[in-house]
Backbone atoms as SQL, in Angstrom:
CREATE TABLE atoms (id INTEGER PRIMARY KEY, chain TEXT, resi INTEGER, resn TEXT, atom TEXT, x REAL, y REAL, z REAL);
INSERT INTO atoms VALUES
  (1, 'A', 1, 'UNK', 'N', 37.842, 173.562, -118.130),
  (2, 'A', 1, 'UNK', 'CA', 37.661, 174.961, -117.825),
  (3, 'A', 1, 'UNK', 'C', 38.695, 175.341, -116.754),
  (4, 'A', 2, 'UNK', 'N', 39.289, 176.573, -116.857),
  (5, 'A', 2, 'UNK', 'CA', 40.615, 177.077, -115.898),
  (6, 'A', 2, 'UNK', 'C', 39.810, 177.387, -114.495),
  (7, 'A', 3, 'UNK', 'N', 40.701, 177.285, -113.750),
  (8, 'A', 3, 'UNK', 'CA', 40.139, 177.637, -112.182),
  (9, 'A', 3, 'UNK', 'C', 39.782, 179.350, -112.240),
  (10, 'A', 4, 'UNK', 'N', 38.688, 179.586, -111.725),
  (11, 'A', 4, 'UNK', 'CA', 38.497, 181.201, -112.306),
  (12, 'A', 4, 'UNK', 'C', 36.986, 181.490, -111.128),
  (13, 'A', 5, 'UNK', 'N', 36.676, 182.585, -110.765),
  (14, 'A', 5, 'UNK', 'CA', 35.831, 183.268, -110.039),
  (15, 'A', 5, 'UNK', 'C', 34.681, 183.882, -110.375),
  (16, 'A', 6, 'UNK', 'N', 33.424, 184.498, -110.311),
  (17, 'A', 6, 'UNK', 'CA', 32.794, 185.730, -110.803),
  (18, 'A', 6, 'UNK', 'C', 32.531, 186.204, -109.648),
  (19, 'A', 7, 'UNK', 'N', 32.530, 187.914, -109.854),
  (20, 'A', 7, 'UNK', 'CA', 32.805, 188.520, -108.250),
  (21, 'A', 7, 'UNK', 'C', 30.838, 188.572, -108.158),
  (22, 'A', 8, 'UNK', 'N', 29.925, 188.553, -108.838),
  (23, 'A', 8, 'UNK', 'CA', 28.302, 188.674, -108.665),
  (24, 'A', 8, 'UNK', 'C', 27.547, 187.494, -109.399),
  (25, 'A', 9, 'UNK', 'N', 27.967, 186.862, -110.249),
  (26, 'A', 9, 'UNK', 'CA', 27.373, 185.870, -111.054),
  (27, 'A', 9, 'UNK', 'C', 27.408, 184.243, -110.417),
  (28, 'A', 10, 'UNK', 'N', 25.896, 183.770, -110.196),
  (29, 'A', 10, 'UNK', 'CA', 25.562, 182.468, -109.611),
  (30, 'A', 10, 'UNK', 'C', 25.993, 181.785, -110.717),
  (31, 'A', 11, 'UNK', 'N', 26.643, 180.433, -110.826),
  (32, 'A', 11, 'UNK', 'CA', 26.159, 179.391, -111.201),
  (33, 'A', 11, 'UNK', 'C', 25.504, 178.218, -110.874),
  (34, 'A', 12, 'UNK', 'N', 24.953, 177.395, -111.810),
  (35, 'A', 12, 'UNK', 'CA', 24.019, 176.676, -111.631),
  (36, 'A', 12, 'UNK', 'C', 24.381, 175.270, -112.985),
  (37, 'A', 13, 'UNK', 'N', 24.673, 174.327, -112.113),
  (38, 'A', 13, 'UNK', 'CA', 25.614, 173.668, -113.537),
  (39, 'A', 13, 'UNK', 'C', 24.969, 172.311, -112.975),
  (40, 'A', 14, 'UNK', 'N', 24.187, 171.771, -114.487),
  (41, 'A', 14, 'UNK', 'CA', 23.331, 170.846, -114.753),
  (42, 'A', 14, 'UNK', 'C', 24.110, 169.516, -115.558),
  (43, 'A', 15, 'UNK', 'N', 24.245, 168.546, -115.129),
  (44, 'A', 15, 'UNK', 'CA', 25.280, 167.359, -115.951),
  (45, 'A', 15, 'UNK', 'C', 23.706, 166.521, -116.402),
  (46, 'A', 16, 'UNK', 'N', 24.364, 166.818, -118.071),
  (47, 'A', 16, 'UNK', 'CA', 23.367, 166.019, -118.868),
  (48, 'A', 16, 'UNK', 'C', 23.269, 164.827, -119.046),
  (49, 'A', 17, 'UNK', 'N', 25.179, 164.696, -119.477),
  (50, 'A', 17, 'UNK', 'CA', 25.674, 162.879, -119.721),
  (51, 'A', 17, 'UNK', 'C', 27.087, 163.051, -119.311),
  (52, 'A', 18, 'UNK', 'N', 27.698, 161.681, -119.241),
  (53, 'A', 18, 'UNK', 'CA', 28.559, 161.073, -118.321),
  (54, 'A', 18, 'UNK', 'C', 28.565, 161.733, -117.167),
  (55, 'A', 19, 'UNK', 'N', 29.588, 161.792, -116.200),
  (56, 'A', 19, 'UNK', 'CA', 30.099, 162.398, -115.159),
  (57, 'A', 19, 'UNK', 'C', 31.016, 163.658, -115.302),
  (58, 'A', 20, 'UNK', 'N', 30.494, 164.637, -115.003),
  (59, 'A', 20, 'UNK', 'CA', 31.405, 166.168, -114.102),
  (60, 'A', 20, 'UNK', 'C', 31.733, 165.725, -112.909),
  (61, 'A', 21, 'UNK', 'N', 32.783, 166.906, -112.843),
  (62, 'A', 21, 'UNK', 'CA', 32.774, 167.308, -111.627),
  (63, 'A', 21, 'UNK', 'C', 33.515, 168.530, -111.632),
  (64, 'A', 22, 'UNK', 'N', 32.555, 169.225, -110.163),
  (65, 'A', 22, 'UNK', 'CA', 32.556, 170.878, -109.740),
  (66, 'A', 22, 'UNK', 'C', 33.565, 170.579, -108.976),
  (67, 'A', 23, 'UNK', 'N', 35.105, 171.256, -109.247),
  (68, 'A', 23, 'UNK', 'CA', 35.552, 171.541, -107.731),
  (69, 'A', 23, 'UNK', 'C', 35.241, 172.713, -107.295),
  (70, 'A', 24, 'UNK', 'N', 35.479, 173.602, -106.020),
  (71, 'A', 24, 'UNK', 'CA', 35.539, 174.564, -105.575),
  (72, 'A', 24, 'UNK', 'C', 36.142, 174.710, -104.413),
  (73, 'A', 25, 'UNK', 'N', 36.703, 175.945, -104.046),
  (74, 'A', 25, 'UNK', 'CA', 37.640, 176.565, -102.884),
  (75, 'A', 25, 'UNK', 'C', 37.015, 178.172, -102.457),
  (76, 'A', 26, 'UNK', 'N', 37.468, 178.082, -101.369),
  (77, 'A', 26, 'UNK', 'CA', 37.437, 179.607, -100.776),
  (78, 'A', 26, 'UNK', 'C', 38.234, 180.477, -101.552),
  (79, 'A', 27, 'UNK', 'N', 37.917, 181.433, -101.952),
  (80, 'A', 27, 'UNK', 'CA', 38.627, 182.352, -103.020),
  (81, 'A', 27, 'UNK', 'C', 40.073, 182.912, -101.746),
  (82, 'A', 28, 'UNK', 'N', 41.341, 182.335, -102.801),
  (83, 'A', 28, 'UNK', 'CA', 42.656, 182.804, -101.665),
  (84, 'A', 28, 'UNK', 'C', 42.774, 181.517, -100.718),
  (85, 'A', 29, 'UNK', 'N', 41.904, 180.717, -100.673),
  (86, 'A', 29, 'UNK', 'CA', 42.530, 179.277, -99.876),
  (87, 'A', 29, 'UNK', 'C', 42.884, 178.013, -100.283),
  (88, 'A', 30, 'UNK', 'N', 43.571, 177.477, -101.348),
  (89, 'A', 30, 'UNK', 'CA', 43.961, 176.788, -101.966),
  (90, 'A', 30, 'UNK', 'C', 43.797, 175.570, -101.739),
  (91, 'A', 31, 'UNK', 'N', 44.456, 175.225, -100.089),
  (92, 'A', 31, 'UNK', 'CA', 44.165, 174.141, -99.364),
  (93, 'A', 31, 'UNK', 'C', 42.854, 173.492, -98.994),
  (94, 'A', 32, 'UNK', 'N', 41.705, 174.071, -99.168),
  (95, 'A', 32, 'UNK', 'CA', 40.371, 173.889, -98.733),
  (96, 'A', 32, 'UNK', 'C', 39.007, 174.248, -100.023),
  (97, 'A', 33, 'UNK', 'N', 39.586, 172.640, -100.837),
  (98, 'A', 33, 'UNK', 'CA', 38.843, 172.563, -102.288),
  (99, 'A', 33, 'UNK', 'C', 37.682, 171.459, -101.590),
  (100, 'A', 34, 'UNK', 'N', 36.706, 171.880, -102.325),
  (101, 'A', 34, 'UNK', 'CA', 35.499, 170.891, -102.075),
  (102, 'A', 34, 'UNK', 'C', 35.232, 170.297, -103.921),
  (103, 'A', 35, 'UNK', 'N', 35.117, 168.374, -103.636),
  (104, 'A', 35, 'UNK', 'CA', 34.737, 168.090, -104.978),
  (105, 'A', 35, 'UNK', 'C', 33.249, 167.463, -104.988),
  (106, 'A', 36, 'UNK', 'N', 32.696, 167.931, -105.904),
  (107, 'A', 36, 'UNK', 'CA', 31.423, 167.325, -106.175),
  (108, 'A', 36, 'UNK', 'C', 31.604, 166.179, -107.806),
  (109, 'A', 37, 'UNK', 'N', 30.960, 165.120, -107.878),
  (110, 'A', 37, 'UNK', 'CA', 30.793, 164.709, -108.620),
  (111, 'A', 37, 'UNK', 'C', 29.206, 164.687, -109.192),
  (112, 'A', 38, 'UNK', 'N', 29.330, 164.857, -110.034),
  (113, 'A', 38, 'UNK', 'CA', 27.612, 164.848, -110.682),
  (114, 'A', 38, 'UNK', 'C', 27.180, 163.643, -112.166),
  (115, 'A', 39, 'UNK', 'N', 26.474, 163.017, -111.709),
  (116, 'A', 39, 'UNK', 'CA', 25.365, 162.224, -112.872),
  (117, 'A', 39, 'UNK', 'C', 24.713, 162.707, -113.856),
  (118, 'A', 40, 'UNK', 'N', 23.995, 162.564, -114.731),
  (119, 'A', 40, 'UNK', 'CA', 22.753, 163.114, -115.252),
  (120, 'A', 40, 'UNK', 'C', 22.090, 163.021, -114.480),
  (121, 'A', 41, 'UNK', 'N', 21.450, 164.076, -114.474),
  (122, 'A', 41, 'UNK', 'CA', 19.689, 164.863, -113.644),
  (123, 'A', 41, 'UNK', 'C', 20.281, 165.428, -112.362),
  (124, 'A', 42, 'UNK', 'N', 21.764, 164.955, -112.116),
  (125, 'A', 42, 'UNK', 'CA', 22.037, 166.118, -110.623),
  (126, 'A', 42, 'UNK', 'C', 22.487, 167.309, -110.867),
  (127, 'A', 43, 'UNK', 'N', 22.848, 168.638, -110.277),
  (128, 'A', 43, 'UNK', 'CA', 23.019, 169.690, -110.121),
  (129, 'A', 43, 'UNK', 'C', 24.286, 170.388, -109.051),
  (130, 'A', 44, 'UNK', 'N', 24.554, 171.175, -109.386),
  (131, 'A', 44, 'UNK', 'CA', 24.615, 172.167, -108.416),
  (132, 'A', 44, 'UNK', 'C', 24.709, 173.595, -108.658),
  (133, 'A', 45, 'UNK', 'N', 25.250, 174.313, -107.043),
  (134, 'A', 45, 'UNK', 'CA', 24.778, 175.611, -107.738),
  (135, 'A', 45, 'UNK', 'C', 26.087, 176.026, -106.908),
  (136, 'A', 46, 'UNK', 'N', 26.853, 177.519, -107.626),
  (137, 'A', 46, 'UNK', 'CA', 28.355, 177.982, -107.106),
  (138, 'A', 46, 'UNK', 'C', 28.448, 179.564, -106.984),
  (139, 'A', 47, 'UNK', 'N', 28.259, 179.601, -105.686),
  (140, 'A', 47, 'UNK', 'CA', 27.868, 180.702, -105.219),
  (141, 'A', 47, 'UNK', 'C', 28.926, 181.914, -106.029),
  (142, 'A', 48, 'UNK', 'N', 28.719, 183.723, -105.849),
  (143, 'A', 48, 'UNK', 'CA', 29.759, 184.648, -106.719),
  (144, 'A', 48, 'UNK', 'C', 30.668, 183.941, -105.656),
  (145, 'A', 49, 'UNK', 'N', 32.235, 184.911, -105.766),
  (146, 'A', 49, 'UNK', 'CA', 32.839, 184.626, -104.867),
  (147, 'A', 49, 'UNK', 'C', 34.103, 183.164, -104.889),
  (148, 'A', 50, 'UNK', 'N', 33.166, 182.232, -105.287),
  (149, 'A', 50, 'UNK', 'CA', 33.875, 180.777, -105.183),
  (150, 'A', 50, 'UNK', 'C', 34.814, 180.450, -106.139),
  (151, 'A', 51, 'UNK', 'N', 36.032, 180.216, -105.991),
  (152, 'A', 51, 'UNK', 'CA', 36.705, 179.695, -107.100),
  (153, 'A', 51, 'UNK', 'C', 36.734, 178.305, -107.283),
  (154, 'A', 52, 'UNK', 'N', 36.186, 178.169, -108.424),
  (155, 'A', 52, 'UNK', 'CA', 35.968, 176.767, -109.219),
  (156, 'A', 52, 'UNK', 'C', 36.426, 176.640, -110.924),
  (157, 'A', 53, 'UNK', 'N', 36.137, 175.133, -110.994),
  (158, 'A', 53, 'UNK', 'CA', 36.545, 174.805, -112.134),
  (159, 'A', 53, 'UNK', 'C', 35.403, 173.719, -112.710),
  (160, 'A', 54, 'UNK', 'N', 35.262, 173.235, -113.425),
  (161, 'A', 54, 'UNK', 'CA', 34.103, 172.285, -113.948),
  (162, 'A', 54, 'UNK', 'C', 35.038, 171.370, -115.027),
  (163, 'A', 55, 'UNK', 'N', 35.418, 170.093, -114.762),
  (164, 'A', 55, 'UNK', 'CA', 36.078, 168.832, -115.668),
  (165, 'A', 55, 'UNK', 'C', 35.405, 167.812, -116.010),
  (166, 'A', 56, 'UNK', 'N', 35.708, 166.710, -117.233),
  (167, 'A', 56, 'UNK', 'CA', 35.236, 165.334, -117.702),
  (168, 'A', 56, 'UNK', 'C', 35.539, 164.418, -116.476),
  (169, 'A', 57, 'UNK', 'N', 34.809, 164.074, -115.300),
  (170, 'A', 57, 'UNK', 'CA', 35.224, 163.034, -114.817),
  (171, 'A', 57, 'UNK', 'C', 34.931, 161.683, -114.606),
  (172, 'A', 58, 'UNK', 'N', 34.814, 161.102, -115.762),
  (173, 'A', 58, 'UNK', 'CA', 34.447, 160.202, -116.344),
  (174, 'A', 58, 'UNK', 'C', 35.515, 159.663, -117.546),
  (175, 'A', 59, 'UNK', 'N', 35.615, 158.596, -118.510),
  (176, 'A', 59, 'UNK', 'CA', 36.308, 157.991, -119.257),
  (177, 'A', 59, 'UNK', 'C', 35.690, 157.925, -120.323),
  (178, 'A', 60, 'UNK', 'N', 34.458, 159.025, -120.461),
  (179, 'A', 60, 'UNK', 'CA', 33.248, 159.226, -121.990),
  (180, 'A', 60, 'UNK', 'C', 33.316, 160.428, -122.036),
  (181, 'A', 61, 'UNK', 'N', 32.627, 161.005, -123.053),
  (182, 'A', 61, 'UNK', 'CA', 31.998, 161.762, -123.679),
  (183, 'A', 61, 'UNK', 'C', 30.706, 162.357, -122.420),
  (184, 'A', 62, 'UNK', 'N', 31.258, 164.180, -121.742),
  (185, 'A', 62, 'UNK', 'CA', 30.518, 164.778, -120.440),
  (186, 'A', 62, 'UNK', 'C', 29.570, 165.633, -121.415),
  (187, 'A', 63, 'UNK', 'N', 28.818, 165.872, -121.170),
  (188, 'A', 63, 'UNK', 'CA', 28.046, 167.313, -121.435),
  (189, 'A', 63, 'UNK', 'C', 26.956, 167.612, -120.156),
  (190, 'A', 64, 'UNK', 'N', 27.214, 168.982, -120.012),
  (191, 'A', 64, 'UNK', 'CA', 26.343, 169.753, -119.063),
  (192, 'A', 64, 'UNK', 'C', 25.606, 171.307, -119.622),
  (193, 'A', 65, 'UNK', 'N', 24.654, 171.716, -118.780),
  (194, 'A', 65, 'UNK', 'CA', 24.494, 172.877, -119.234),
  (195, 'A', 65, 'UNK', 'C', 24.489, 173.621, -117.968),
  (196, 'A', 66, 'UNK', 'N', 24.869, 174.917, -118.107),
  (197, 'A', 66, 'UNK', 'CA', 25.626, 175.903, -117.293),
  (198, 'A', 66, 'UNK', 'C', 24.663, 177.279, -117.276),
  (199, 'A', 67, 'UNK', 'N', 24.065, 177.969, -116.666),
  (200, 'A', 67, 'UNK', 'CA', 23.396, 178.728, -116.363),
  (201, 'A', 67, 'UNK', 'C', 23.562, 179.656, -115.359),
  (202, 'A', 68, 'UNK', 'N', 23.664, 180.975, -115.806),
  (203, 'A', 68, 'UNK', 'CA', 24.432, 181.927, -114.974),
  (204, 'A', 68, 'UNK', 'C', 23.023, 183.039, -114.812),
  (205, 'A', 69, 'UNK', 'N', 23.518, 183.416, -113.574),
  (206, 'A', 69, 'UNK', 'CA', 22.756, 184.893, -113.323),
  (207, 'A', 69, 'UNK', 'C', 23.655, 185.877, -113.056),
  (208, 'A', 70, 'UNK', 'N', 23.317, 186.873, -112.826),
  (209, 'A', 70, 'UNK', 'CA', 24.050, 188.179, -112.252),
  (210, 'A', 70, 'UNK', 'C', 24.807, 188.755, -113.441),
  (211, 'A', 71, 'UNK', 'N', 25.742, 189.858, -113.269),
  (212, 'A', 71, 'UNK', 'CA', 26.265, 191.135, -113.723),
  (213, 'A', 71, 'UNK', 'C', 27.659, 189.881, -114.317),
  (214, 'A', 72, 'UNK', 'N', 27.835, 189.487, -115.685),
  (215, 'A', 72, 'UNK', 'CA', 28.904, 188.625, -116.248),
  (216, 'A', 72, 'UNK', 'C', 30.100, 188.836, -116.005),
  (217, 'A', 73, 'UNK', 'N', 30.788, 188.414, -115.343),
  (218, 'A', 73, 'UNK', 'CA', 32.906, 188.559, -115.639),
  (219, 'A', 73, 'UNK', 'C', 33.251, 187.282, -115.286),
  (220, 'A', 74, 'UNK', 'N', 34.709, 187.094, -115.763),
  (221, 'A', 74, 'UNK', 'CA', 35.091, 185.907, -115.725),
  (222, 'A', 74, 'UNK', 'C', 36.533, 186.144, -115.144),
  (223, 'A', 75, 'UNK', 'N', 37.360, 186.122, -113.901),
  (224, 'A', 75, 'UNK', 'CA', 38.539, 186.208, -113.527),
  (225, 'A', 75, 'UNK', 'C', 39.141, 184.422, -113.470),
  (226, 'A', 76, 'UNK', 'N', 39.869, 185.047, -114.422),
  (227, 'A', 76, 'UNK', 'CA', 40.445, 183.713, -114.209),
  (228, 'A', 76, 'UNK', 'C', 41.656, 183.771, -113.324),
  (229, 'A', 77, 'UNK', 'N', 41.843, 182.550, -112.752),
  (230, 'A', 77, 'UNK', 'CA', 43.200, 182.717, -111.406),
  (231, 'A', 77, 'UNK', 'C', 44.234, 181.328, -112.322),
  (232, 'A', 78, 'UNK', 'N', 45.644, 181.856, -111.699),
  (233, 'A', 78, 'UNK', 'CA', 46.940, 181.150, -112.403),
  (234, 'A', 78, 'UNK', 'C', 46.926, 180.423, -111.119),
  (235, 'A', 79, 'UNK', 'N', 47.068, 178.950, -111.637),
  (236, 'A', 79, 'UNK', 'CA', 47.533, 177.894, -111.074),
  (237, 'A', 79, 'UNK', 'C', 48.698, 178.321, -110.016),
  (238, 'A', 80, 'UNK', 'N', 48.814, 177.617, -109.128),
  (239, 'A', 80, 'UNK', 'CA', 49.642, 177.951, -108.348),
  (240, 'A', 80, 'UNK', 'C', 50.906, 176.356, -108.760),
  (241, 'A', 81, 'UNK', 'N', 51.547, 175.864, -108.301),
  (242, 'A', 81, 'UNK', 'CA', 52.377, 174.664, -108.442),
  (243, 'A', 81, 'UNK', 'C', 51.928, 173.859, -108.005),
  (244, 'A', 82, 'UNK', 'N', 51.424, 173.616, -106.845),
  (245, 'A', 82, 'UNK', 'CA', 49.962, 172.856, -106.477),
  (246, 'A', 82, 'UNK', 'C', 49.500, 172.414, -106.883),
  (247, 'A', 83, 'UNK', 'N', 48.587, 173.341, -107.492),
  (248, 'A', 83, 'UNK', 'CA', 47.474, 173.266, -107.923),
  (249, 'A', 83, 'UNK', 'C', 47.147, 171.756, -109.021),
  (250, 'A', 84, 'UNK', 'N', 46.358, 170.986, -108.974),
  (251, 'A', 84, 'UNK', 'CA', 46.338, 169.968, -109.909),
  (252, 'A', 84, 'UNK', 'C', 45.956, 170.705, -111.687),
  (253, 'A', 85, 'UNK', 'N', 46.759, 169.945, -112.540),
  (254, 'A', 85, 'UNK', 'CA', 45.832, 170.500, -113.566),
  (255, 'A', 85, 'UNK', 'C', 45.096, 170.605, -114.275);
């Protein structure tokens, strides 16, 4: 999934099998990414506002389920050169 924002919409992202992982940053701060890795049965939740991304980080076959609230949009943001991809 591309690095991207929602300016009102929570997520809430549930890893079913293998390993995810959530990164996230201060929307506009590039330098200051937080990574979560997640199991089956862990969670988290990504506040509006946050720019994140959700990847396979694992060497199997990931599935999660993803659960949103609030008013839907999806901004997606262009990589910077940085940026990993």
């Amino acid at each position: 999934m591309p690095w991207h924002f929602h300016s009102e919409v929570t997520d809430w992202c549930y890893c079913l099998d293998g390993m995810i992982e959530a990164q996230t940053r201060q929307r506009g701060d590039r330098s200051a990414a937080g990574v979560l890795r997640l199991l089956p049965g862990q969670s988290c939740r990504i506040d509006p506002g946050t720019e994140h991304r959700i990847t396979n980080a694992g060497d199997t076959v990931c599935r999660y389920l993803l659960v949103q609230s609030g008013k839907y949009d999806f901004n997606k943001i262009t990589a910077a050169p940085s940026d990993p991809a």
